[in-house]
C-alpha positions, 0 to 999 in steps of 0.5 A, a space after each residue: 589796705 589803704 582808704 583815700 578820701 577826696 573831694 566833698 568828704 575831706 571838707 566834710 572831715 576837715 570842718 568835723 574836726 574843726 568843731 571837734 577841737 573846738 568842743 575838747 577845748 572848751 571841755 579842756 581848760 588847759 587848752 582854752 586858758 594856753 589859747 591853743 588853736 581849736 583846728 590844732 587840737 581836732 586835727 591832732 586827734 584825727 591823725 592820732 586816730 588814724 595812727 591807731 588805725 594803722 596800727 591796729 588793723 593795718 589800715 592806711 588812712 591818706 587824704 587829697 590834699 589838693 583842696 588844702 594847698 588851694 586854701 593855702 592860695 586863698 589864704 595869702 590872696 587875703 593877706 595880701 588884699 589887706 597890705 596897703 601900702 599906707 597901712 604898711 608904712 605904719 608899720 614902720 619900725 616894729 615891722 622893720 626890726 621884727 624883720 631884723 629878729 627874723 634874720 636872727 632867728 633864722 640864723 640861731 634855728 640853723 646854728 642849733 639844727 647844725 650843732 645837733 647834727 655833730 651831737 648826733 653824728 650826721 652831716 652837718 647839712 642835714 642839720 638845716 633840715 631840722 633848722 630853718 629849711 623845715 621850720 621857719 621854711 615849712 613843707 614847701 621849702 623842705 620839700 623843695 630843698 630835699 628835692 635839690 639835696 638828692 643831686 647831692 648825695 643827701 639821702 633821706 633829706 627830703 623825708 627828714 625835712 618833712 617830719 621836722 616840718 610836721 613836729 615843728 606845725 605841732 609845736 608851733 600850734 602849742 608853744 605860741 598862745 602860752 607864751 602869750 599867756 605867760 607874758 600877759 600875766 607876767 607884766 599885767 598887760 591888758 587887751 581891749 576885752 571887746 571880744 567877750 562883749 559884742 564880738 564873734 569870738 571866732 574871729 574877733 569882727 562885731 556880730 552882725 547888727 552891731 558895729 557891722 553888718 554883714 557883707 552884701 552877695 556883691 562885696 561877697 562875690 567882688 572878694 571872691 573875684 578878686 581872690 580867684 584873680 590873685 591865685 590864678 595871675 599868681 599862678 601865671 606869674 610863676 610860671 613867667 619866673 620860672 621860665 626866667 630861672 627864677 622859683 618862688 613859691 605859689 603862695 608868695 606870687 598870689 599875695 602880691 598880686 594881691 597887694 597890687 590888687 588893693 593898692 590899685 583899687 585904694 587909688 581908684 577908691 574901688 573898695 573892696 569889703 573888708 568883713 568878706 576879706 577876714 571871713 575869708 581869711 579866717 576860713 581859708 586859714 581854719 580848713 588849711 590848718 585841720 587838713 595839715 594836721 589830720 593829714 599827718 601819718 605819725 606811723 612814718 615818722 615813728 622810727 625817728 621819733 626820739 630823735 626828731 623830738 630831742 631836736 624839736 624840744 631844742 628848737 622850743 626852747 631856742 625860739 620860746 626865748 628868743 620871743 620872750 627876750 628879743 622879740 617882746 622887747 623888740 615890739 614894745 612890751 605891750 600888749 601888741 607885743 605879746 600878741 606877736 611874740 604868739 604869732 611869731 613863734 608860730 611862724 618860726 616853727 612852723 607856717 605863718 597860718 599856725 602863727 595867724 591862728 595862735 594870735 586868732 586864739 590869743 585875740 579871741 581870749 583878750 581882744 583884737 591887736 590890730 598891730 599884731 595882724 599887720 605886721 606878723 602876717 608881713 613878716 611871715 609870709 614875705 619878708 621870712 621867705 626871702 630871708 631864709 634862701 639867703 641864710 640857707 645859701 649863706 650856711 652851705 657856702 661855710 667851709 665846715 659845711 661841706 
């Protein structure tokens, strides 16, 4: 028997859960101190619910998840409304070497997934599946490459890929706020600690009536005029692309349109709302990360589980030092830094918004990192993207890949 769920009530559940992890999070204090995501915790639960469902009476639990990949339009619009040009050369050198440490990593996941796939017998291209294809690359790529690895005989790849993408968005979730935890207390650093005072601690803006108020119906409507735009140009531009023989992902075209978007109206000092933009964002981001994660069908992927799990603990520890040892220092050992060394181990094992929502969670606790929400999100969703098709093509033109 299977029950599919669309429409109004995938938000319904979506937002359910959302404030389920929120409430086992304050409940749990292991996972408020580590700063694990609210939206990772609830969406576990659901999937684990759903799996003892399956289980227990045979029942299939699958959700519609057009509305979650729309949200994960809407949540690179935002991204890219907020990348101004002269805000991005502020970024300056962090964001120029964090860009560096993204080539690095990529290489490093790859060279671990290949080393793992002699360990376990398997060809060594399907060991890019259980490296950057699935985890810095995500579903999109993983689905993306399974599909292109099927005209050459790799079968099972797109699956594999998948579940690798799946266990690294669960690791991603976990992994980043301890970090940050850990290197917090470990060189005593120290945030603003505004959140506790006079901030929203959902997403670390001043509540209404103090520092700011809240957006007018016309800023609120102009933001979602401009989003709207940013998705549907965004759609025709690929399409454009793609008749050129030229495939980029959806979410990448929707953010530069958005950049265009705020660079062009900055000139024309038009603004655009920024509290409207980051409620936005945050939303988009907390509804994306509960469907993902409440979507999971964690009976598929029981067949394979010891073996996904050796990989994914490998990988762990491949990025957890790679952050603590390259990326912190890298971003200036200071509190920024901890904040996108979360952010960063986020997005490398698994999206960008598991990386935006590890920092939410780490901000929330010590305060905003206004650096952290510029350059992680920069690097993550453009810059990573890009360099992982150029480290994928590299390792399948290597000889002993074939």
């Amino acid at each position: 028997m299977t029950i599919f769920i669309e429409g109004a009530s995938v938000i319904t559940i979506a937002v359910t859960v959302w404030f389920l992890g929120t409430a086992v999070n304050r409940h749990v204090p292991l996972l408020s101190r580590y700063n694990i995501p609210v939206s990772v915790t609830g969406g576990l639960l659901c999937s684990a619910l759903t799996a003892l469902l399956f289980y227990a009476a045979g029942v299939t639990v699958e959700f519609d998840l057009a509305l979650r990949d729309l949200l994960l339009l809407v949540f690179f619009s935002t991204i890219g409304l907020s990348a101004k040009f002269r805000t991005l050369i502020s970024g300056g050198k962090p964001l120029l070497l964090l860009v560096i440490a993204a080539f690095g990593l990529l290489i490093l996941q790859n060279s671990t997934g290949v080393m793992m796939a002699y360990v376990f017998g398997a060809p060594p291209a399907y060991g890019l599946f259980a490296g950057s294809i699935s985890l810095a690359g995500g579903y999109g790529t993983a689905i993306a490459w399974g599909q292109s690895s099927l005209t050459e005989g790799m079968q099972g790849a797109q699956e594999l890929g998948i579940a690798f993408a799946t266990f690294g968005l669960i690791a991603g979730g976990i992994m980043g706020g301890p970090i940050a935890e850990w290197l917090i207390r470990r060189h005593n650093l120290q945030g603003t600690g505004e959140t506790a005072e006079g901030q929203d601690a959902d997403r670390k803006q001043p509540i209404a009536g103090t520092a700011q108020a809240s957006p007018s119906i016309s800023s609120t409507l102009g933001m979602a005029m401009a989003i709207a735009i940013c998705v549907q140009a965004g759609d025709l531009v690929n399409i454009f692309l793609s008749e050129k023989g030229l495939e980029l992902p959806g979410f990448l075209t929707a953010m530069a349109v958005g950049i265009v978007i705020t660079n062009s109206t900055d000139a024309l000092n038009i603004r655009l709302n920024p509290v409207a933009r980051q409620k936005t964002e945050e939303i988009s981001l907390q509804l994306f990360l509960s469907m993902s994660l409440m979507s999971m069908q964690l009976w598929i992927l029981a067949g394979a589980f010891s073996t996904i799990l050796i990989v994914i603990f490998a990988q762990m520890a491949v990025i957890s030092l790679f952050t603590v040892l390259i990326v912190f220092r890298l971003a200036g050992k200071d509190y920024d830094a901890s904040v996108m060394a979360a952010g960063f181990a986020g997005l490398g094992m698994g999206a960008t918004p598991v990386g935006i929502a590890n920092m939410n969670a780490v901000t929330s606790k010590y305060g905003p990192s206004t650096k952290a929400f510029l350059i992680i999100p920069l690097v993550g969703a453009f810059f990573l993207d890009i360099a992982n098709a150029f480290v994928i093509k590299t390792f399948l033109s290597f000889p002993f890949m074939q």
